[in-house]
C-alpha positions in Angstrom: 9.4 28.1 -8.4 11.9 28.6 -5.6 12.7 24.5 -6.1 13.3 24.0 -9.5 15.9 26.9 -9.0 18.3 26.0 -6.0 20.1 22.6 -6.0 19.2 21.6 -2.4 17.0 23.0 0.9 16.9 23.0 4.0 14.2 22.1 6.2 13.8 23.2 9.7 11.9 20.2 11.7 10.2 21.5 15.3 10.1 17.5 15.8 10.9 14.3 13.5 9.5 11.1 13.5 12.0 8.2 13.5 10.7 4.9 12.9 13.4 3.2 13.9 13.5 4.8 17.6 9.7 4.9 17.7 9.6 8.7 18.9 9.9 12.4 18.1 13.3 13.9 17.6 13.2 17.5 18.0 14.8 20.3 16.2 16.2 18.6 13.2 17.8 20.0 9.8 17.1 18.2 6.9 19.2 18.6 4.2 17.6 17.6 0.8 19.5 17.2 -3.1 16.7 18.7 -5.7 18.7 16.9 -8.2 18.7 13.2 -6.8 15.2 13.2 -4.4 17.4 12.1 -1.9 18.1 13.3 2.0 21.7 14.6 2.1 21.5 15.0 6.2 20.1 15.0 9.1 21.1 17.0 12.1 19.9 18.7 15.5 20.1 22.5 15.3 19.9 24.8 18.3 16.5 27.0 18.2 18.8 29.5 19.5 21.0 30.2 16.3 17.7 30.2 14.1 17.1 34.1 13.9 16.5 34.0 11.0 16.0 31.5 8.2 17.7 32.4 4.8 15.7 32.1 1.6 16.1 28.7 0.4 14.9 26.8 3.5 11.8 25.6 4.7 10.3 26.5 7.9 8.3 23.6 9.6 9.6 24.5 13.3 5.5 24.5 13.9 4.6 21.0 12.4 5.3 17.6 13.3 7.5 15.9 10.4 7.2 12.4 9.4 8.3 10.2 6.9 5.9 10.3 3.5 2.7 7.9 4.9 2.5 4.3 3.1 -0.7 2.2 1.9 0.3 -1.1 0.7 -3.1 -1.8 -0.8 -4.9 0.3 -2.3 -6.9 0.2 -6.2 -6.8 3.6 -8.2 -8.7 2.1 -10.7 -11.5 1.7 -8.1 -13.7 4.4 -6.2 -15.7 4.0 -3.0 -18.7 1.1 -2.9 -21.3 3.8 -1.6 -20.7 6.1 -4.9 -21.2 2.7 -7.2 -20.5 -1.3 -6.5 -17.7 -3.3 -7.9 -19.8 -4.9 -10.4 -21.0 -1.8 -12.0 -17.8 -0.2 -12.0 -16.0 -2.9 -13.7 -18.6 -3.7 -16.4 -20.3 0.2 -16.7 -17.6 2.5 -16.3 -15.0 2.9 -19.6 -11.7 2.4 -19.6 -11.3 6.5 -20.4 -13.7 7.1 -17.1 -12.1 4.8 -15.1 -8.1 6.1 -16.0 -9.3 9.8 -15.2 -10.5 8.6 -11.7 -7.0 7.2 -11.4 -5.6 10.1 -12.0 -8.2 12.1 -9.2 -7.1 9.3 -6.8 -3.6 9.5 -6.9 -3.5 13.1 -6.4 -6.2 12.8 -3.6 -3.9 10.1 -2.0 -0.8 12.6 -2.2 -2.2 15.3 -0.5 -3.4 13.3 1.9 0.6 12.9 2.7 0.8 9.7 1.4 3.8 9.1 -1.0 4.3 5.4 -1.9 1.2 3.1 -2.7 0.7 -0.5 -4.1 -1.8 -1.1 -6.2 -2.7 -4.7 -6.1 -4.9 -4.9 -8.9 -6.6 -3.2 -11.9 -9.6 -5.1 -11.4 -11.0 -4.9 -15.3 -9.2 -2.0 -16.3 -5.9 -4.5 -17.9 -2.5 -3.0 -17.9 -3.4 0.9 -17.3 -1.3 1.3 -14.2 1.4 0.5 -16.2 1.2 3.6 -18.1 -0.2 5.6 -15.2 2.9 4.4 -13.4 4.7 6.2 -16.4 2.8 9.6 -15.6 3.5 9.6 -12.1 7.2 8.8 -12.4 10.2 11.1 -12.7 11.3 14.2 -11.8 8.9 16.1 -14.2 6.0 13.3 -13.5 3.2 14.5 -15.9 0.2 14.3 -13.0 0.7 14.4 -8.7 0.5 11.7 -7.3 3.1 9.1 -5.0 5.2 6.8 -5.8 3.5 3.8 -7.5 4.4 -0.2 -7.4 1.8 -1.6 -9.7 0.6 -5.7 -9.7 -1.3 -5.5 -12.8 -4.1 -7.7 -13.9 -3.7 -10.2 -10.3 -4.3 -14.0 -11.0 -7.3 -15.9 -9.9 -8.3 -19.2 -10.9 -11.0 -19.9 -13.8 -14.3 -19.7 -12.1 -13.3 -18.1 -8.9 -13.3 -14.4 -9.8 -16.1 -11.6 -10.9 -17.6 -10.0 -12.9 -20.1 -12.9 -13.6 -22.6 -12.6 -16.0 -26.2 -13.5 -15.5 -26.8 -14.7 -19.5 -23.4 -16.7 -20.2 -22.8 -18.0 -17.0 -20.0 -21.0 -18.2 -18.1 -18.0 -19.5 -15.3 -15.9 -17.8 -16.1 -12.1 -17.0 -19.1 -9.8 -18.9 -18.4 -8.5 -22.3 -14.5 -9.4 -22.2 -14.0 -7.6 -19.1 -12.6 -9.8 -16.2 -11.6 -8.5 -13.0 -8.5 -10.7 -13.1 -6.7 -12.8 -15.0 -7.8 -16.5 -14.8 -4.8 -19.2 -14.6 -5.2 -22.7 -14.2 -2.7 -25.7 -13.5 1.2 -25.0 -13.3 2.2 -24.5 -16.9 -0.8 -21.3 -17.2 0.6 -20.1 -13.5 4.0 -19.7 -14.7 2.9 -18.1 -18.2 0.9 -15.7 -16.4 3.5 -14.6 -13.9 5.9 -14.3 -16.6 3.4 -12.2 -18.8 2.7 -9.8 -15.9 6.5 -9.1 -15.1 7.2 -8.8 -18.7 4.4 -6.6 -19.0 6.0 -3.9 -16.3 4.2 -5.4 -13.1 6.3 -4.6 -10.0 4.6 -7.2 -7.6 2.6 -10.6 -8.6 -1.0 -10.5 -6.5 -3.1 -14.0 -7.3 -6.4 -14.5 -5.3 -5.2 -17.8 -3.0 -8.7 -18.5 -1.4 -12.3 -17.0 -2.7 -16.0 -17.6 -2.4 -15.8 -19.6 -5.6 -19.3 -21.2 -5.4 -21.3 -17.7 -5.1 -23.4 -19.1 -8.0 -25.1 -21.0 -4.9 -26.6 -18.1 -3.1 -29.9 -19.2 -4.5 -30.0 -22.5 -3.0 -27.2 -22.1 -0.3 -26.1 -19.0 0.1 -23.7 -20.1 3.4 -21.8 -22.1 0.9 -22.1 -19.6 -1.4 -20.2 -17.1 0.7 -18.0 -19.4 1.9 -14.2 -18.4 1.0 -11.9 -21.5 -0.1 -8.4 -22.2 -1.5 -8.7 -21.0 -4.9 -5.8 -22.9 -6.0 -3.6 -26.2 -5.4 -0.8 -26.7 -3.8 1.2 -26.8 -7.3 -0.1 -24.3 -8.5 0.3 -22.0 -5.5 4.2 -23.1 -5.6 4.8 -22.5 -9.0 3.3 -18.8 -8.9 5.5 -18.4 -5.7 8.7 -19.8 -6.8 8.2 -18.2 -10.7 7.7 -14.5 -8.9 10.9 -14.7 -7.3 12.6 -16.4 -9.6 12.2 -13.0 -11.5 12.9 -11.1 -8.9 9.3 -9.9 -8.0 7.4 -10.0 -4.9 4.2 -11.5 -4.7 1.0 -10.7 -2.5 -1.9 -12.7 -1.5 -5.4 -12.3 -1.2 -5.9 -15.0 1.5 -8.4 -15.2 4.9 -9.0 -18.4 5.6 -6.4 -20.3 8.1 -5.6 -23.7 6.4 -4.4 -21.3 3.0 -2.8 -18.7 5.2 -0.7 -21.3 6.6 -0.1 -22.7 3.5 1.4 -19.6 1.7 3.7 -18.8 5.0 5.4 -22.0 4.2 5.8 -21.4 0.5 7.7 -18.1 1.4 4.4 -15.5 0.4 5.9 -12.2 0.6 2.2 -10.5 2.2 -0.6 -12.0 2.9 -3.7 -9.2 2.3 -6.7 -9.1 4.8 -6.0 -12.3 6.8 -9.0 -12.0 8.7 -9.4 -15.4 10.3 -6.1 -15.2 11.9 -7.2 -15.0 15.5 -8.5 -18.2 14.9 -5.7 -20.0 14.6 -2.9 -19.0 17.5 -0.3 -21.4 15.6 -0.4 -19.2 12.3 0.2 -15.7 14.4 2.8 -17.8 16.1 4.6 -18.4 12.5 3.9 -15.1 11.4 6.1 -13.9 14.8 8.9 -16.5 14.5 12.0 -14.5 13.6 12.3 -16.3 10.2 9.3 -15.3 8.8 9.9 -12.3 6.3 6.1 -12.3 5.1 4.2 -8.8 5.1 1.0 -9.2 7.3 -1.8 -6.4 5.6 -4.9 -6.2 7.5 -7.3 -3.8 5.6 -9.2 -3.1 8.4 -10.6 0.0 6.6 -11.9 -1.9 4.1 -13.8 -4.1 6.9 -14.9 -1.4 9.1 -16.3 0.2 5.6 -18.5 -2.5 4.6 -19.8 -2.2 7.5 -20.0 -6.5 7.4 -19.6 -9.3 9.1 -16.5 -9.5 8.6 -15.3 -6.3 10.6 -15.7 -8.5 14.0 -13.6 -11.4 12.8 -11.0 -8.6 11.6 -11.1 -6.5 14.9 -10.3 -9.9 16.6 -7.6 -11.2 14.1 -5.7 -7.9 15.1 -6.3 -7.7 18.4 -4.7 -11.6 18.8 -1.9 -10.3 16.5 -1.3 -7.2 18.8 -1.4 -9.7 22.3 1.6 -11.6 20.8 3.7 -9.3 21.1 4.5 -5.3 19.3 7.0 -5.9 17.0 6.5 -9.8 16.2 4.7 -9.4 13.7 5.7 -7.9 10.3 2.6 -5.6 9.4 2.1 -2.8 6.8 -0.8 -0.1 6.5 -3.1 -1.4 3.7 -6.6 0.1 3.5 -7.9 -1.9 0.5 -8.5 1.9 -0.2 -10.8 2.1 -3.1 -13.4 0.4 -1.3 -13.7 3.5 0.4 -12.8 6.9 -0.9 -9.4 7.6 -1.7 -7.8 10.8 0.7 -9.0 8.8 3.6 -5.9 6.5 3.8 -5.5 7.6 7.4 -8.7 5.6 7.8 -6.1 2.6 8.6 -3.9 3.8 11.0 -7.2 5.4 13.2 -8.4 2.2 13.4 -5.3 0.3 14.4 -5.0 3.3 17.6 -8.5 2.9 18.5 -8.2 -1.1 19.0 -5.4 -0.1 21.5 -2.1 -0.5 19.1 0.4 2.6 20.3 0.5 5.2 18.3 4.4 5.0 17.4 4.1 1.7 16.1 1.1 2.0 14.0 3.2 5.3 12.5 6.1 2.7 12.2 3.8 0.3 10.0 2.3 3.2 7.8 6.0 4.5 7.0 8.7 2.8 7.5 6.6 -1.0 7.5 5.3 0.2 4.2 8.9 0.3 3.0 9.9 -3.1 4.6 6.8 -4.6 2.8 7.5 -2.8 -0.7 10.9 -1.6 -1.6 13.3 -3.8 -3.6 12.8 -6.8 -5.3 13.9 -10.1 -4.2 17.8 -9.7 -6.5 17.9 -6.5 -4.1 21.4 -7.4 -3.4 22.4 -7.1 -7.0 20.9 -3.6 -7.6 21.7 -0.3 -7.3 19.2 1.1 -4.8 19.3 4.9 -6.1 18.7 4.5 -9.7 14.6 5.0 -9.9 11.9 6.0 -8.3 10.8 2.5 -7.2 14.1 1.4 -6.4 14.8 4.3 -4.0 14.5 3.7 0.2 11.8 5.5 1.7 9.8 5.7 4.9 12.5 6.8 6.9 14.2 10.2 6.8 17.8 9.3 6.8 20.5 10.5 4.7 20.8 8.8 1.5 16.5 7.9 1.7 13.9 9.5 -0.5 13.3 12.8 0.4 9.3 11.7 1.3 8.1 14.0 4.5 5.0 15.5 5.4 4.3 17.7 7.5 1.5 17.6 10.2 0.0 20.0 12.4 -1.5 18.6 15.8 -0.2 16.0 18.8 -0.2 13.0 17.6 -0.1 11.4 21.6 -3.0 13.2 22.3 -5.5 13.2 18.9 -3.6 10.8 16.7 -6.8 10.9 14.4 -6.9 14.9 13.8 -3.3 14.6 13.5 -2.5 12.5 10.9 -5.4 14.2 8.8 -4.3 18.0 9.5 -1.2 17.7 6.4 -0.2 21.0 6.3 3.2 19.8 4.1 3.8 17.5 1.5 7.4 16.2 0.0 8.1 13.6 -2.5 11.3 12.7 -3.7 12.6 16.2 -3.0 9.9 18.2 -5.1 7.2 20.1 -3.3 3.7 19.4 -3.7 1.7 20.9 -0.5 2.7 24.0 1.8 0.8 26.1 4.4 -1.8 23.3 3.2 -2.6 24.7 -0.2 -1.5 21.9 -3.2 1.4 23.4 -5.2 1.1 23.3 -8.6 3.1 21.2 -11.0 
């Protein structure tokens, strides 16, 4: 293929999204290295002298080009709720089934332009996005798929977390198989941190409030649904503090305001869902002070999904976020994707545009917000930033940045939903995986 033979290319933008001005650039040539994955340049070139385009370029003068799409939460180990539940998946499905679905998804979720994910959390299926991580990775990556920053097994406390079985109820998970790994007091917080980032994880994700009396539904099932803080205050500071320590970020599931509050002043890198925000106008109000550096992730695809109560309180918890202010607020595109089919990414950024967010921001969040939330660990500073696939910038299309762009055929001011669907051209790290809207072949 034309790109395994020529050291770099040139690519030939009608108009390039910049994150960092929030608008289209037009007429830019990008100048990639096949070698390194990385953008050499970026420069404005007169339509005029374009007669014609020698052999090793790439023409996207038609399509709108943007930085490789970003969801910050998704689970490839999972598939869509209204093919099969959570339960059945986790405790039915093989190990074997479950890996090739992984496989489907990522390329699914690369077509779909999206080239960086997190996946924050194997839910039963152990340490497989380790190795699936392996298979992605490289420049002769065995399967398609994006770049992938794993978070293992995640860490919940004993008793909190599914599956639950009906027979041995005082026991953890069904068969062996637990959807997390359970962690109690400081001494097992700190084990199990250490274990995951020993393991290979590239983030920590722990479960900081749950419904952890569901075994109530019978009697009370408002308690029963009822999410609280999962752990203690201890605990919550030790899995913190023993993350960064070695030099790993750390998520959290968390909805409920009293925990929310109580990760942002523990230092959580992103808090996942948050759906009871707009109930409490002093957490937004820390989440937009100019020292806070956590990663707001609002799922609202999940949400809107499920097609559940909790949609409203999410539609409101973003629109409060929105009304203090564009910019205040760190966020990141996360669908939760998994609960719904994977491909349908986009799903996240439609949503944030219809509840009235403008369009160049919500691009901002699923690109170069992805990156902010992701890239790097916490020893950043001691690293070399160009030495791996993780460790590489992306979401912007700068010079020295992963060569990530897709390309995207529509207006995105006028049908930002058609738009971001119609991906006509796919790059990741300098390789070629989709033209004319045909998947190339590895």
């Amino acid at each position: 293929m034309l790109q395994d033979l020529k050291p770099t290319c040139r690519i030939f933008a009608g108009q390039l999204f910049d994150p960092y001005l929030l608008q289209l650039v037009p007429n830019q040539l990008i100048t990639v290295s096949r070698k390194t994955g990385l953008v050499l340049d970026v420069t404005t070139f007169s339509p005029s002298l374009v007669s014609q385009l020698p052999s090793e370029t790439i023409d996207l003068r038609h399509l709108t080009v943007v930085p490789g799409f970003v969801d910050a939460h998704v689970h490839f180990f999972l598939h869509s709720y209204a093919e099969t539940s959570w339960a059945d998946q986790v405790t039915k499905e093989s190990l074997a089934e479950r890996t090739v679905r992984a496989t489907v998804h990522a390329r699914k979720t690369l077509m779909a332009g999206y080239t960086s994910v997190r996946d924050l959390g194997t839910e039963g299926a152990g340490d497989a996005d380790i190795s699936l991580r392996k298979c992605l990775s490289g420049p002769e990556p065995i399967i398609s798929g994006p770049r992938y920053f794993t978070a293992n097994r995640a860490i919940v406390s004993s008793g909190s977390y599914g599956p639950k079985s009906s027979i041995h109820i005082n026991t953890e998970g069904v068969e062996g198989v637990a959807g997390a790994e359970a962690a109690d007091g400081p001494t097992e917080c700190i084990r199990a941190v250490r274990r995951q980032i020993g393991a290979g994880a590239d983030w920590i994700k722990i479960y900081a409030d749950y419904p952890v009396r569901s075994r109530l539904t019978d009697v009370s099932p408002q308690l029963a649904s009822r999410s609280i803080a999962t752990f203690n205050p201890e605990e919550l500071k030790v899995l913190i503090d023993t993350a960064h320590q070695y030099g790993a970020k750390i998520a959290a599931h968390a909805k409920t305001v009293p925990v929310i509050k109580h990760l942002l002043t523990l230092g959580i890198d992103s808090i996942e869902h948050g759906s009871d925000l707009h109930a409490s106008p002093e957490a937004i109000r820390t989440l937009a002070s100019p020292h806070c550096r956590t990663v707001w992730v609002p799922t609202l695809a999940a949400y809107y999904s499920l097609t559940g109560a909790g949609w409203e309180a999410a539609r409101q918890s973003f629109l409060a976020v929105l009304a203090a202010g564009l910019g205040k607020v760190a966020i990141a595109c996360g669908g939760d994707t998994g609960v719904f089919p994977h491909g349908d990414n986009a799903l996240e950024m439609e949503l944030m545009v219809r509840l009235g967010a403008p369009w160049e921001w919500v691009l901002r969040w699923g690109t170069l917000g992805g990156w902010e939330c992701l890239g790097a660990s916490t020893l950043d500073s001691d690293l070399d930033l160009d030495s791996g696939d993780n460790s590489l910038r992306f979401g912007c299309v700068r010079a020295g940045w992963a060569a990530d762009l897709v390309g995207l055929d529509g207006d995105l001011a006028t049908d930002f939903a058609k738009t971001v669907r119609g991906v006509e051209f796919v790059m990741k790290g300098g390789r070629v995986y989709k033209q004319n809207g045909k998947e190339v072949a590895l």
